[in-house]
N, CA and C atoms of all chains as a GROMACS GRO file, in nm:
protein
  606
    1UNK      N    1   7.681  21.829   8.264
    1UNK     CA    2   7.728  21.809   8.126
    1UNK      C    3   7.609  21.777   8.036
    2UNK      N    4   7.571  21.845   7.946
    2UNK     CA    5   7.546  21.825   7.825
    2UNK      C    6   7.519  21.759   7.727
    3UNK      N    7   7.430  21.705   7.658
    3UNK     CA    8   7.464  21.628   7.547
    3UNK      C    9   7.456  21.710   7.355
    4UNK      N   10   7.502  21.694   7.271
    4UNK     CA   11   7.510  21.728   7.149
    4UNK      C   12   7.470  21.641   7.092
    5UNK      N   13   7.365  21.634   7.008
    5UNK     CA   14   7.320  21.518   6.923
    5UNK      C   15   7.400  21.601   6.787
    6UNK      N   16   7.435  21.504   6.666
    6UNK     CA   17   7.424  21.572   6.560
    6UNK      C   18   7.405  21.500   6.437
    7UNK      N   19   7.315  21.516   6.343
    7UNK     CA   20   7.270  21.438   6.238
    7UNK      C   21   7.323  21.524   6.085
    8UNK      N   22   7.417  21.446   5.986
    8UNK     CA   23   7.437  21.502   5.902
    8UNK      C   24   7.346  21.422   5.738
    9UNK      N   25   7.271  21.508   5.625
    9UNK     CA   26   7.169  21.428   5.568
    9UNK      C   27   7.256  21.398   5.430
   10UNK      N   28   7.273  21.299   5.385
   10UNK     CA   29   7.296  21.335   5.221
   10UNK      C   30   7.165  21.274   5.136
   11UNK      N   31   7.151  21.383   5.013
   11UNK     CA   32   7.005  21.376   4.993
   11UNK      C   33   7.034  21.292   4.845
   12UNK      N   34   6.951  21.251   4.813
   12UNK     CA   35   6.900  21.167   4.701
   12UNK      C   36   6.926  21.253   4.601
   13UNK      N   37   7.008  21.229   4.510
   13UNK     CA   38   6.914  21.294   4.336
   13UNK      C   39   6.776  21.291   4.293
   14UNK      N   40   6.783  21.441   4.258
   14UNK     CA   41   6.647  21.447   4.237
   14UNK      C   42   6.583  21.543   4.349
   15UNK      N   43   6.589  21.560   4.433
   15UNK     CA   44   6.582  21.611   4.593
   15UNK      C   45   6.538  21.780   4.530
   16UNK      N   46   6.418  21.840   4.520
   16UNK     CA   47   6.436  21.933   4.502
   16UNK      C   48   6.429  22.117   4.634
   17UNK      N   49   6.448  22.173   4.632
   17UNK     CA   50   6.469  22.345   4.655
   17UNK      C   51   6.305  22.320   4.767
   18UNK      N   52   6.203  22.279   4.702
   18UNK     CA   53   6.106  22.285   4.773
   18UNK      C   54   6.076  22.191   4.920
   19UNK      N   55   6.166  22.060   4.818
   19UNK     CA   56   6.180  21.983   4.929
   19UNK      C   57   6.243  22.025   5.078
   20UNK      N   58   6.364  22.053   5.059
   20UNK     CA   59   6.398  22.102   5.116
   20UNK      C   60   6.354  22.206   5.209
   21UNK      N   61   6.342  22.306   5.185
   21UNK     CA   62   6.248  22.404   5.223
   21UNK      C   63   6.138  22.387   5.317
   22UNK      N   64   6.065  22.278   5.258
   22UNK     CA   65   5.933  22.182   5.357
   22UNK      C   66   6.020  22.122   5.520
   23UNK      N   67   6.167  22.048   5.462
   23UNK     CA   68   6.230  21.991   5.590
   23UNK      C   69   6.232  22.119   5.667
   24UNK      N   70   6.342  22.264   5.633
   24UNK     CA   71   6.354  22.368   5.695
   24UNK      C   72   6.230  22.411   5.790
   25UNK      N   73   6.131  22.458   5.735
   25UNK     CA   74   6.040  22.428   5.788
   25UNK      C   75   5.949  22.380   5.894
   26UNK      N   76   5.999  22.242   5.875
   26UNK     CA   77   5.925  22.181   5.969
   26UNK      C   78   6.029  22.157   6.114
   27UNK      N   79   6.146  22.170   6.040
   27UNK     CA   80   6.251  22.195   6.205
   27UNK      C   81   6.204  22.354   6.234
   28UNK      N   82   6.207  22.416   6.187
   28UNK     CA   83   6.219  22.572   6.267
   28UNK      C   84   6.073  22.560   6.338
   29UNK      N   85   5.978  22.454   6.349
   29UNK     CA   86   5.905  22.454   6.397
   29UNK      C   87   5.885  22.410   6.555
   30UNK      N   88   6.020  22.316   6.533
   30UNK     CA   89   6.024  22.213   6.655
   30UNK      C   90   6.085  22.268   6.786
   31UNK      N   91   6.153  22.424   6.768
   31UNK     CA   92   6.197  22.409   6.924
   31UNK      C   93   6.109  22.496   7.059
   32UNK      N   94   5.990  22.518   6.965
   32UNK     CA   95   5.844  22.640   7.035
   32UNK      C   96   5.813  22.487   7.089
   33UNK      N   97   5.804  22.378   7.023
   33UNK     CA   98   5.719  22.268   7.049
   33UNK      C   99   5.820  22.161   7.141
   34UNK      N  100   5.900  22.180   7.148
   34UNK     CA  101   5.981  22.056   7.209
   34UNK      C  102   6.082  22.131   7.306
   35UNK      N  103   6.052  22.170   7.440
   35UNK     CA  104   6.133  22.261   7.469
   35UNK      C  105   6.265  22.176   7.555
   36UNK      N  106   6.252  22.055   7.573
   36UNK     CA  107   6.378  21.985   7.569
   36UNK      C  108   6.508  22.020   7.479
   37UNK      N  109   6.495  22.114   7.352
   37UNK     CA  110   6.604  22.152   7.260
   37UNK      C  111   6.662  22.307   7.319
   38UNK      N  112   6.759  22.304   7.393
   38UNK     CA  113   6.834  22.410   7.440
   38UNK      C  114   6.884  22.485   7.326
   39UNK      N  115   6.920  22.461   7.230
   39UNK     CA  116   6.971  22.465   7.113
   39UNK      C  117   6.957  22.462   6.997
   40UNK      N  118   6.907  22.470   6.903
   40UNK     CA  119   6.886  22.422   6.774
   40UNK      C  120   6.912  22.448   6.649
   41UNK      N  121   7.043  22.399   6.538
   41UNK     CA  122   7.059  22.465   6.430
   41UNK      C  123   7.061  22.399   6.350
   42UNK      N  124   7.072  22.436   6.220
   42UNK     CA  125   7.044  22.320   6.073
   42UNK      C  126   6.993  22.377   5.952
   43UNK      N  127   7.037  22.362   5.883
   43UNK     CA  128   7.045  22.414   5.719
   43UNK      C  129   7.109  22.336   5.624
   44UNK      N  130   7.125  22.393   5.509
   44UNK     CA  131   7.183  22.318   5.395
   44UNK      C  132   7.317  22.396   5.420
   45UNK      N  133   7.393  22.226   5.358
   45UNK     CA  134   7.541  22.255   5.330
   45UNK      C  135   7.565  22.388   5.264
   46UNK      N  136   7.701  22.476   5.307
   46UNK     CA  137   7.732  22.616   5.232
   46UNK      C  138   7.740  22.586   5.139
   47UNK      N  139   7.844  22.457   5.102
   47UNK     CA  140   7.877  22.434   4.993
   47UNK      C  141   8.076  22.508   4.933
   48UNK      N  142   8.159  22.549   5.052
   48UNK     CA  143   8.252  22.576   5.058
   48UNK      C  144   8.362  22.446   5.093
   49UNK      N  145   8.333  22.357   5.097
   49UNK     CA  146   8.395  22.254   5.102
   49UNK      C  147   8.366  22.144   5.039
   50UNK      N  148   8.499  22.032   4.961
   50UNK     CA  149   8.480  21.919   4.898
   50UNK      C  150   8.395  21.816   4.954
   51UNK      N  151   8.330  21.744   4.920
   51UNK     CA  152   8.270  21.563   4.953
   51UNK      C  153   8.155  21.587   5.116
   52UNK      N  154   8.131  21.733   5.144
   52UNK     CA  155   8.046  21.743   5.263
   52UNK      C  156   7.912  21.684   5.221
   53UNK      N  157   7.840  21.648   5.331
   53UNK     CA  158   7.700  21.652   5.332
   53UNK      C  159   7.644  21.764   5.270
   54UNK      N  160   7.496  21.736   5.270
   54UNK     CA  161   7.417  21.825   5.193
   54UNK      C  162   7.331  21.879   5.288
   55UNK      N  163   7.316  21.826   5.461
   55UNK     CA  164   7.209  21.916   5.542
   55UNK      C  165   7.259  21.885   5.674
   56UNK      N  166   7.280  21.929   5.770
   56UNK     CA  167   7.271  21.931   5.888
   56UNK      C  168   7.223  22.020   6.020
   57UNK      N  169   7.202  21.882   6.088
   57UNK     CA  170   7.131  21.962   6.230
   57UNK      C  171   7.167  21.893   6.367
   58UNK      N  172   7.205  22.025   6.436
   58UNK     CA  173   7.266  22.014   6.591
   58UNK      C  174   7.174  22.020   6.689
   59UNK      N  175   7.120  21.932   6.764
   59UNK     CA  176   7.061  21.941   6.902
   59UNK      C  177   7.174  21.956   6.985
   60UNK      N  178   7.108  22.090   7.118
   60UNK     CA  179   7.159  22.086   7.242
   60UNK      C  180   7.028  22.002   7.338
   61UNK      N  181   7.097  21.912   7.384
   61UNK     CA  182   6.957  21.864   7.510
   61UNK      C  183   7.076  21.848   7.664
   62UNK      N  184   6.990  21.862   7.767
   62UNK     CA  185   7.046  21.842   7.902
   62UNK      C  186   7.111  21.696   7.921
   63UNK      N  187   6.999  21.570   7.895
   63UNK     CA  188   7.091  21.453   7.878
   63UNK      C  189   6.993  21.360   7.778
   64UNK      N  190   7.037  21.188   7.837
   64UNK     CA  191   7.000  21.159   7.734
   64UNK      C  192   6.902  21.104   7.726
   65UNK      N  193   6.807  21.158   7.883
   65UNK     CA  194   6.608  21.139   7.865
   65UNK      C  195   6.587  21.262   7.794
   66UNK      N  196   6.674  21.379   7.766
   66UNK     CA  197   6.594  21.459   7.673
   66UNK      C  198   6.593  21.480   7.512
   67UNK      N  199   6.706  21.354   7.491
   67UNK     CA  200   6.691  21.313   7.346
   67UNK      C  201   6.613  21.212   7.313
   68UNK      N  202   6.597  21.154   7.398
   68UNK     CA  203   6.478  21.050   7.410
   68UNK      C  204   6.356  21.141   7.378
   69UNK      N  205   6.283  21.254   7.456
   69UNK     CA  206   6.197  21.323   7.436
   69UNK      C  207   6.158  21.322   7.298
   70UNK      N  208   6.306  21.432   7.258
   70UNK     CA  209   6.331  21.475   7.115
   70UNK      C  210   6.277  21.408   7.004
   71UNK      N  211   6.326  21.279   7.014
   71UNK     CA  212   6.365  21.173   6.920
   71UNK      C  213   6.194  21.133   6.869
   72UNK      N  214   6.153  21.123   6.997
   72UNK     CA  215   6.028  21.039   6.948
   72UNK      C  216   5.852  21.153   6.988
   73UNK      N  217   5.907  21.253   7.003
   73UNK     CA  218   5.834  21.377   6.989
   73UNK      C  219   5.715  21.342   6.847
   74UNK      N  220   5.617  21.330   6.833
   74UNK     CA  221   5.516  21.371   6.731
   74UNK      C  222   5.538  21.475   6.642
   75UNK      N  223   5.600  21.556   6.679
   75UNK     CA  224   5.602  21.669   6.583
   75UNK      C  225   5.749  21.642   6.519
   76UNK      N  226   5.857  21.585   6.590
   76UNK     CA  227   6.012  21.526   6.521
   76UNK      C  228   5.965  21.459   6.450
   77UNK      N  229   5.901  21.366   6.441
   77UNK     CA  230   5.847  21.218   6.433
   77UNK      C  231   5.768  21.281   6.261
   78UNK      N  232   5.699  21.390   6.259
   78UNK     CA  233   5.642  21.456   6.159
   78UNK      C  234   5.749  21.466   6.061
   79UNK      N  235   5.842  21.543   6.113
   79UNK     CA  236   5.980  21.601   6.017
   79UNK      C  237   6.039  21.514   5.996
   80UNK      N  238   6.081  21.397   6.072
   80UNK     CA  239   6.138  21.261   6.003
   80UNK      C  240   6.064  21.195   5.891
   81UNK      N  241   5.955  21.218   5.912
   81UNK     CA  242   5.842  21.175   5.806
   81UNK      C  243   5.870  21.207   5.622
   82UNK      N  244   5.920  21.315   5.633
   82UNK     CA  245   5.950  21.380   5.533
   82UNK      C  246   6.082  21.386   5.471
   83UNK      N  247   6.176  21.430   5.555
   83UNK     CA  248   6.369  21.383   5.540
   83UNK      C  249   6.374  21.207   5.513
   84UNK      N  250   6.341  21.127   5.585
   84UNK     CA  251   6.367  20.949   5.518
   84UNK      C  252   6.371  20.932   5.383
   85UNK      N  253   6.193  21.003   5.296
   85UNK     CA  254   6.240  20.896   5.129
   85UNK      C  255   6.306  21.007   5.075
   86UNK      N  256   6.388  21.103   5.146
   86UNK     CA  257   6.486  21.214   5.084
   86UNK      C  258   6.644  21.149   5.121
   87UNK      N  259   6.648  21.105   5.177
   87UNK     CA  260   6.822  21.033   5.246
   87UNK      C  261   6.855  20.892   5.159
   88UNK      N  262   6.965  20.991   5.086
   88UNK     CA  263   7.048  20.926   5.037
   88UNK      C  264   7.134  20.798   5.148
   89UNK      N  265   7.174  20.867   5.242
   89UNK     CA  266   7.324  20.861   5.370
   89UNK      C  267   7.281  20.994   5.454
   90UNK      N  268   7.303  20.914   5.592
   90UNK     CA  269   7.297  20.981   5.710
   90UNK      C  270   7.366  20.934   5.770
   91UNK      N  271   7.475  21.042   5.860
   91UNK     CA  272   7.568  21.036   5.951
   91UNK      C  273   7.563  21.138   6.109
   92UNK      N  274   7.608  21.066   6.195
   92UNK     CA  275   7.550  21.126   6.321
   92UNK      C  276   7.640  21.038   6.431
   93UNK      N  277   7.625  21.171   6.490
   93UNK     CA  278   7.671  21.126   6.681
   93UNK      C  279   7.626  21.179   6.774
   94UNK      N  280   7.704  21.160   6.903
   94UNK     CA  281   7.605  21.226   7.043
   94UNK      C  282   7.742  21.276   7.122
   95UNK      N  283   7.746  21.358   7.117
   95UNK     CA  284   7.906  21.394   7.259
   95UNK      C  285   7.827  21.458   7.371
   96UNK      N  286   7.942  21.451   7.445
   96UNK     CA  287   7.934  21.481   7.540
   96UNK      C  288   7.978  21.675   7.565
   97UNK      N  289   7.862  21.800   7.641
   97UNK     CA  290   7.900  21.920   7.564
   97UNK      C  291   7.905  21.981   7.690
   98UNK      N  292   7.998  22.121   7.765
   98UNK     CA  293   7.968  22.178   7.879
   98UNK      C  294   7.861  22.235   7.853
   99UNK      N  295   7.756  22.262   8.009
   99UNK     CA  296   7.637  22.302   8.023
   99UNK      C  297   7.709  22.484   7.955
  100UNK      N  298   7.605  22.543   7.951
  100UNK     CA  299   7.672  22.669   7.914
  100UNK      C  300   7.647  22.773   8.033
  101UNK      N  301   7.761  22.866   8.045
  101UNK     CA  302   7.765  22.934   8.146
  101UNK      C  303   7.727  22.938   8.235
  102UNK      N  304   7.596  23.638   6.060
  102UNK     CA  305   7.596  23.510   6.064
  102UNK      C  306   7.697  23.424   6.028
  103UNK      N  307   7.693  23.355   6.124
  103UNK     CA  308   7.827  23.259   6.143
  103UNK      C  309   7.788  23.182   6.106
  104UNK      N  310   7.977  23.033   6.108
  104UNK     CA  311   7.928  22.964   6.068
  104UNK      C  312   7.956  22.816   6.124
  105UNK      N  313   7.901  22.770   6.135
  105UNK     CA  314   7.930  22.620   6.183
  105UNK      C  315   7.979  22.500   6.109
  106UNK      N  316   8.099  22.451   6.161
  106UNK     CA  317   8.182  22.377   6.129
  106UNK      C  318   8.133  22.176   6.157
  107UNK      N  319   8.116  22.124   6.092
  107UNK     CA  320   8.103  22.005   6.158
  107UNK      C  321   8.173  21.867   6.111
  108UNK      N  322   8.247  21.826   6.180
  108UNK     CA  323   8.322  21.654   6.105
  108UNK      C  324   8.290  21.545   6.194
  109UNK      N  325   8.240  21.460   6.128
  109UNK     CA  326   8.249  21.327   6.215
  109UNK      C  327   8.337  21.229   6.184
  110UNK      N  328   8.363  21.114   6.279
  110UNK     CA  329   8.508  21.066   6.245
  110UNK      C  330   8.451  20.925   6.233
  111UNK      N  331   8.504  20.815   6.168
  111UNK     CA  332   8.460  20.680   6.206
  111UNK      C  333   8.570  20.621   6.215
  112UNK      N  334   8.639  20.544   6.333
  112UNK     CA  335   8.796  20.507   6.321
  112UNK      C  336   8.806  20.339   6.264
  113UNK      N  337   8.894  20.302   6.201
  113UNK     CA  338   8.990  20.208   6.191
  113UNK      C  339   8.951  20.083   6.285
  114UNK      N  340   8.933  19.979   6.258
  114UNK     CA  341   8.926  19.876   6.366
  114UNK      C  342   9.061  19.879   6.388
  115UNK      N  343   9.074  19.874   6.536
  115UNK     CA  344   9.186  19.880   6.593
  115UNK      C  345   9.272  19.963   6.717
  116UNK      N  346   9.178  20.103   6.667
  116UNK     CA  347   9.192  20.206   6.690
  116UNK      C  348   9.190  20.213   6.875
  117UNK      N  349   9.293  20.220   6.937
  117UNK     CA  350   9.331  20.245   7.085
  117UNK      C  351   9.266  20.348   7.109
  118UNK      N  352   9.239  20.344   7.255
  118UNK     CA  353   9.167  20.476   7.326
  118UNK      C  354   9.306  20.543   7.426
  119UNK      N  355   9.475  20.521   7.376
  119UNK     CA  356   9.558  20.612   7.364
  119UNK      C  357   9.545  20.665   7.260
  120UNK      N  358   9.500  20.616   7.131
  120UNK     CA  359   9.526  20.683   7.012
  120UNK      C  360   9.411  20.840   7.027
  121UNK      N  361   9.296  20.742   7.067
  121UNK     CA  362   9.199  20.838   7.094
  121UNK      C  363   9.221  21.004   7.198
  122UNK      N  364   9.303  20.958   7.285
  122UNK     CA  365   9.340  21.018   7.421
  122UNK      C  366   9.417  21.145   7.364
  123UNK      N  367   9.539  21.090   7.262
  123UNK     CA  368   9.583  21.152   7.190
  123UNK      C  369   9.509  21.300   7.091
  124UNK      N  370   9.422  21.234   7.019
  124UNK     CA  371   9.373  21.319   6.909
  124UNK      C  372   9.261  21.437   7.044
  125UNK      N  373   9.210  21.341   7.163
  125UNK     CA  374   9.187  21.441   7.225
  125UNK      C  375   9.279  21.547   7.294
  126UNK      N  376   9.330  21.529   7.341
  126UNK     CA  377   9.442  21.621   7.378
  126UNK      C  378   9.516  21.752   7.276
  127UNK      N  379   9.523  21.709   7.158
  127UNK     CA  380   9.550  21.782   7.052
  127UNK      C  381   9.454  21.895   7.033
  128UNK      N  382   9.308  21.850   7.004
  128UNK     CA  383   9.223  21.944   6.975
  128UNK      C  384   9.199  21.991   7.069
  129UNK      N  385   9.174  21.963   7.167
  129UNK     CA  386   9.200  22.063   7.338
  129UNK      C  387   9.303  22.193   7.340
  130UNK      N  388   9.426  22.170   7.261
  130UNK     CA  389   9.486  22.248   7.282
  130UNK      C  390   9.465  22.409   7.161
  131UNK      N  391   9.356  22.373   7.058
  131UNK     CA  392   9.316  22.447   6.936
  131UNK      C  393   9.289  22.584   7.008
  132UNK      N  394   9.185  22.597   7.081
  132UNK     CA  395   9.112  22.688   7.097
  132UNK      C  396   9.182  22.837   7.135
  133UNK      N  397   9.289  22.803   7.253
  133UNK     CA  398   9.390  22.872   7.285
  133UNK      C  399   9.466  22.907   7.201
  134UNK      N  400   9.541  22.859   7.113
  134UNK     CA  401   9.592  22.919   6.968
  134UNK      C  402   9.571  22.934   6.850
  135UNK      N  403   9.412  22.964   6.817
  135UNK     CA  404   9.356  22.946   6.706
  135UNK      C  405   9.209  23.055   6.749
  136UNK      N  406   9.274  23.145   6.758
  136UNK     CA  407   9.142  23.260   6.844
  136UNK      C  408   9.010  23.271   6.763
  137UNK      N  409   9.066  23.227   6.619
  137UNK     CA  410   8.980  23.206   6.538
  137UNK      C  411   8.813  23.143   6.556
  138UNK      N  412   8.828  23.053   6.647
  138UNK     CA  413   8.749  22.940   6.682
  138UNK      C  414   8.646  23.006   6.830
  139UNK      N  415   8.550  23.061   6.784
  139UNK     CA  416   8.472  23.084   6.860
  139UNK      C  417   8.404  22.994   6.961
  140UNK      N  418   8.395  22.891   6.914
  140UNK     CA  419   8.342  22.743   7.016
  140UNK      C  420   8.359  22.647   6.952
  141UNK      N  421   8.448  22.561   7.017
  141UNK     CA  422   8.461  22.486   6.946
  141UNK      C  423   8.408  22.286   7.109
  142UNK      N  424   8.361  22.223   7.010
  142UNK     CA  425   8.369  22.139   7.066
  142UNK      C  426   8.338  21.986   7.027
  143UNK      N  427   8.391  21.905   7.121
  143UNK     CA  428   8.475  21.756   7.043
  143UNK      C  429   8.451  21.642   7.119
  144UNK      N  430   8.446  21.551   7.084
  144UNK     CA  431   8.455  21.399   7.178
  144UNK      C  432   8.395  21.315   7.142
  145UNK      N  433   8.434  21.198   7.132
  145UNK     CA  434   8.390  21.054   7.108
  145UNK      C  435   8.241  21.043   7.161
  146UNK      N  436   8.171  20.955   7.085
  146UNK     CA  437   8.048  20.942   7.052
  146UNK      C  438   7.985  20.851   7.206
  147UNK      N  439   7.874  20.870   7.299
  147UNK     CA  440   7.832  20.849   7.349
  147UNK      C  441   7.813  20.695   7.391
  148UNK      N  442   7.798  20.686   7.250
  148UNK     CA  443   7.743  20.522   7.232
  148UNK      C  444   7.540  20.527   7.286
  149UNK      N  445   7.539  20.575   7.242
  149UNK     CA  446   7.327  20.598   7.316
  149UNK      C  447   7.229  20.560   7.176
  150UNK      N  448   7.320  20.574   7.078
  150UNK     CA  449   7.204  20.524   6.970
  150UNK      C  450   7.300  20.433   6.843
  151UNK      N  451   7.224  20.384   6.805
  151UNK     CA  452   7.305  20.290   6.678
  151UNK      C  453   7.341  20.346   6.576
  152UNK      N  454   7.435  20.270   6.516
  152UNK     CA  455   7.483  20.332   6.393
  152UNK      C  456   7.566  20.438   6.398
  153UNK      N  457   7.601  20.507   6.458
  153UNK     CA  458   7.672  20.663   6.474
  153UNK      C  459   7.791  20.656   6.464
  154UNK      N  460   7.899  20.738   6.439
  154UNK     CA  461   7.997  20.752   6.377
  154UNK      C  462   8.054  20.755   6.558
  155UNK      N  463   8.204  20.760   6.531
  155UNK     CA  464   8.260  20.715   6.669
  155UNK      C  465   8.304  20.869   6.734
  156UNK      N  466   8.337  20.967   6.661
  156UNK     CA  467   8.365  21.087   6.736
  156UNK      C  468   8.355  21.215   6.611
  157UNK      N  469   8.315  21.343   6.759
  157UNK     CA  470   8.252  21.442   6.637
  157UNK      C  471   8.324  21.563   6.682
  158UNK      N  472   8.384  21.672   6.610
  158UNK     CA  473   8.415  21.796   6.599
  158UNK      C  474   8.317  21.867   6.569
  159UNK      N  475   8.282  22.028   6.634
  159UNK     CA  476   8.155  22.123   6.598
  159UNK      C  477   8.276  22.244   6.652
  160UNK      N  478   8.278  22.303   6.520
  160UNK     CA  479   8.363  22.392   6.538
  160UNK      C  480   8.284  22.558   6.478
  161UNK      N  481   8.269  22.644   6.599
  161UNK     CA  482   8.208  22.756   6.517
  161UNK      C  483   8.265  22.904   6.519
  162UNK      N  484   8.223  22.969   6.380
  162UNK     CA  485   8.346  23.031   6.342
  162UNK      C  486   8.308  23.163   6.265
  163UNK      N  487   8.354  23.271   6.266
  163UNK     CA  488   8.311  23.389   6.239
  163UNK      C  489   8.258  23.377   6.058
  164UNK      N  490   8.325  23.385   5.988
  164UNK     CA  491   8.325  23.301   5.833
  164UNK      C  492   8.436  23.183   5.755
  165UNK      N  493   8.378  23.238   5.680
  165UNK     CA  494   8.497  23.133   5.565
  165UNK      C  495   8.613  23.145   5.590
  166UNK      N  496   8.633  23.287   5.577
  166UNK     CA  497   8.804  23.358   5.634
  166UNK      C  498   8.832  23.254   5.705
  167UNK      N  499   8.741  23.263   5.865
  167UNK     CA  500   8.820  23.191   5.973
  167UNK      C  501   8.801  23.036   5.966
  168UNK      N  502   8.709  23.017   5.863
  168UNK     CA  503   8.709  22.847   5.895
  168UNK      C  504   8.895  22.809   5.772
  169UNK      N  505   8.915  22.916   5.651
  169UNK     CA  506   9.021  22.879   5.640
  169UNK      C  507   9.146  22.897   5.699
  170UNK      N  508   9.112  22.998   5.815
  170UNK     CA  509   9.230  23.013   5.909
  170UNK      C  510   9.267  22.866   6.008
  171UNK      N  511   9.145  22.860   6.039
  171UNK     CA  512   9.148  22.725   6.117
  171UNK      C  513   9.205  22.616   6.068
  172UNK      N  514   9.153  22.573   5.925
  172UNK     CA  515   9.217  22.472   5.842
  172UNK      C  516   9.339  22.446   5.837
  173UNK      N  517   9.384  22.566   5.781
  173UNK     CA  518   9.506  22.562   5.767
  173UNK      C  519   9.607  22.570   5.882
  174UNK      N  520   9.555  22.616   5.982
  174UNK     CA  521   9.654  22.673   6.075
  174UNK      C  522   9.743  22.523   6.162
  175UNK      N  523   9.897  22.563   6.150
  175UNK     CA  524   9.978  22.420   6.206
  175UNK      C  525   9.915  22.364   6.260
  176UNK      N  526   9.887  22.408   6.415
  176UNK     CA  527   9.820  22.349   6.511
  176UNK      C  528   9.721  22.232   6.484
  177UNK      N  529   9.657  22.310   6.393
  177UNK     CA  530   9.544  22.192   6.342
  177UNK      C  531   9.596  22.111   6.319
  178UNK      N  532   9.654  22.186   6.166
  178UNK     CA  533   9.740  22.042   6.030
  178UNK      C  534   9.830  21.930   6.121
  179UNK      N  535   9.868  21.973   6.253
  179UNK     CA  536   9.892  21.832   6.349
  179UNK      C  537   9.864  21.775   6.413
  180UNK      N  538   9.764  21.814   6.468
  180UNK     CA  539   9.647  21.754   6.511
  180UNK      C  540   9.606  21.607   6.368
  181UNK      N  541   9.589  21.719   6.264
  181UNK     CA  542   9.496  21.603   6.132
  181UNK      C  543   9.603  21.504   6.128
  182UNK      N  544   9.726  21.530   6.127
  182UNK     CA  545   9.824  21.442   6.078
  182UNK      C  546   9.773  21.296   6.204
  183UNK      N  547   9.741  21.336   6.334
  183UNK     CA  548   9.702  21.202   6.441
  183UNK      C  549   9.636  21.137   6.354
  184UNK      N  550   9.525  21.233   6.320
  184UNK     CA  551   9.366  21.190   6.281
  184UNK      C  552   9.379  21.110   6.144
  185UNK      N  553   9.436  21.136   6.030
  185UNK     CA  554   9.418  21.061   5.892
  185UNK      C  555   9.429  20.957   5.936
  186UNK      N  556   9.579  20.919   5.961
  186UNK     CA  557   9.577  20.720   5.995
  186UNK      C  558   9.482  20.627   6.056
  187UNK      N  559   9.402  20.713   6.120
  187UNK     CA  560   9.283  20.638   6.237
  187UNK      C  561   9.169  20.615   6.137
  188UNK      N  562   9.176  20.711   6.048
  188UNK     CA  563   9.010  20.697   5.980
  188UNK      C  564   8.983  20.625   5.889
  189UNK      N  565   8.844  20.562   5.944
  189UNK     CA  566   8.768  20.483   5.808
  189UNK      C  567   8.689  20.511   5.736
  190UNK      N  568   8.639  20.619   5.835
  190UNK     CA  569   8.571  20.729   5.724
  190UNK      C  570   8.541  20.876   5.835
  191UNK      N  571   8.512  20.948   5.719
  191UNK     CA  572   8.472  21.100   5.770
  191UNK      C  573   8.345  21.183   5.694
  192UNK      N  574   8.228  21.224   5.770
  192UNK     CA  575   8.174  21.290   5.750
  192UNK      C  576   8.148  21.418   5.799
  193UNK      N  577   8.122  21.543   5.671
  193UNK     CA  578   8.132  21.683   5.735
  193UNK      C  579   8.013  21.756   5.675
  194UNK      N  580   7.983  21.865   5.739
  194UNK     CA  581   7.965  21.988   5.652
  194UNK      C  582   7.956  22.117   5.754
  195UNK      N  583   7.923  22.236   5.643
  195UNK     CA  584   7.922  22.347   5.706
  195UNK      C  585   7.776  22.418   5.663
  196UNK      N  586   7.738  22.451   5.801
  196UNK     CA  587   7.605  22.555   5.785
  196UNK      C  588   7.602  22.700   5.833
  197UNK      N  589   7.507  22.785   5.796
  197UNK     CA  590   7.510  22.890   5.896
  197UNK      C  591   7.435  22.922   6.044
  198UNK      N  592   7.499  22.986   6.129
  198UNK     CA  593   7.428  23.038   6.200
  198UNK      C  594   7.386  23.114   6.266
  199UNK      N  595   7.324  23.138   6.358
  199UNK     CA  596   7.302  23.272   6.414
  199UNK      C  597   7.408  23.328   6.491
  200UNK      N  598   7.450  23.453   6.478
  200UNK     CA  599   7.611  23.514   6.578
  200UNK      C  600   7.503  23.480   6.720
  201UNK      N  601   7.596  23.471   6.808
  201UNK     CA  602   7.532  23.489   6.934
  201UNK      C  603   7.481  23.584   6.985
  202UNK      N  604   7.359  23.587   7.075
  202UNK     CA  605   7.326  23.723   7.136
  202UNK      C  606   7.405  23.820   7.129
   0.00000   0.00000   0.00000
């Protein structure tokens, strides 16, 4: 079994297109570098629904020494660097996910 | 490109792990009558890091079409009917992602 991390961002006013962009970025960077992430997705809200967040991102990891990895990775650790003085509210959990096929 | 569905739940002080048992059982039964739902998956929060919301839905889904098929569809809407009374709060959103291989 599996674990699912999932972090949802709500961003500050003011938060601009570039900003953003820089976060995108620096995740599409992380799963060449962190190969503990089986998985990895995250973008900005569609925007098809009322009162949602404004960004989210799904880790797949095996368990939960490989969110440990994740978490405190140098190069995560980079991209957190940048999303914090952008977060308004952040919401998140960890389930439990079947291995896949 | 698809799209990914995501809600997190934060329950009610109070909140039984029949109540819980319940709302699991319900969404267990989605997938099978809601063909809509390409992967869907659910369960109370790990407990492995602080702060986190108590249980998460990741529901993924061909488009909008089907995320409003899903919405709407009974099955769900009774399922939600478990779920409103429990919550103290809810966080969501929707992103895109890659169709599968």
């Amino acid at each position: 079994m599996a674990l699912r991390h999932i972090a949802l961002f709500r961003w500050t006013d003011g938060v601009t297109p570039d900003q953003v962009e820089a976060v995108v970025d620096g995740l599409s960077r992380l799963p060449s570098r962190i190969p503990e992430l089986r998985d990895y997705t995250f973008g900005s809200d569609l925007g098809v629904s009322e009162g949602t967040y404004d960004f989210a991102v799904v880790a797949d990891l095996a368990d939960e020494k490989a969110l440990d990895v994740y978490r405190d990775h140098p190069d995560h650790q980079e991209v957190l660097a940048l999303i914090r003085p952008l977060l308004a509210d952040r919401a998140s959990a960890q389930i439990r996910i079947t291995d896949p096929g």
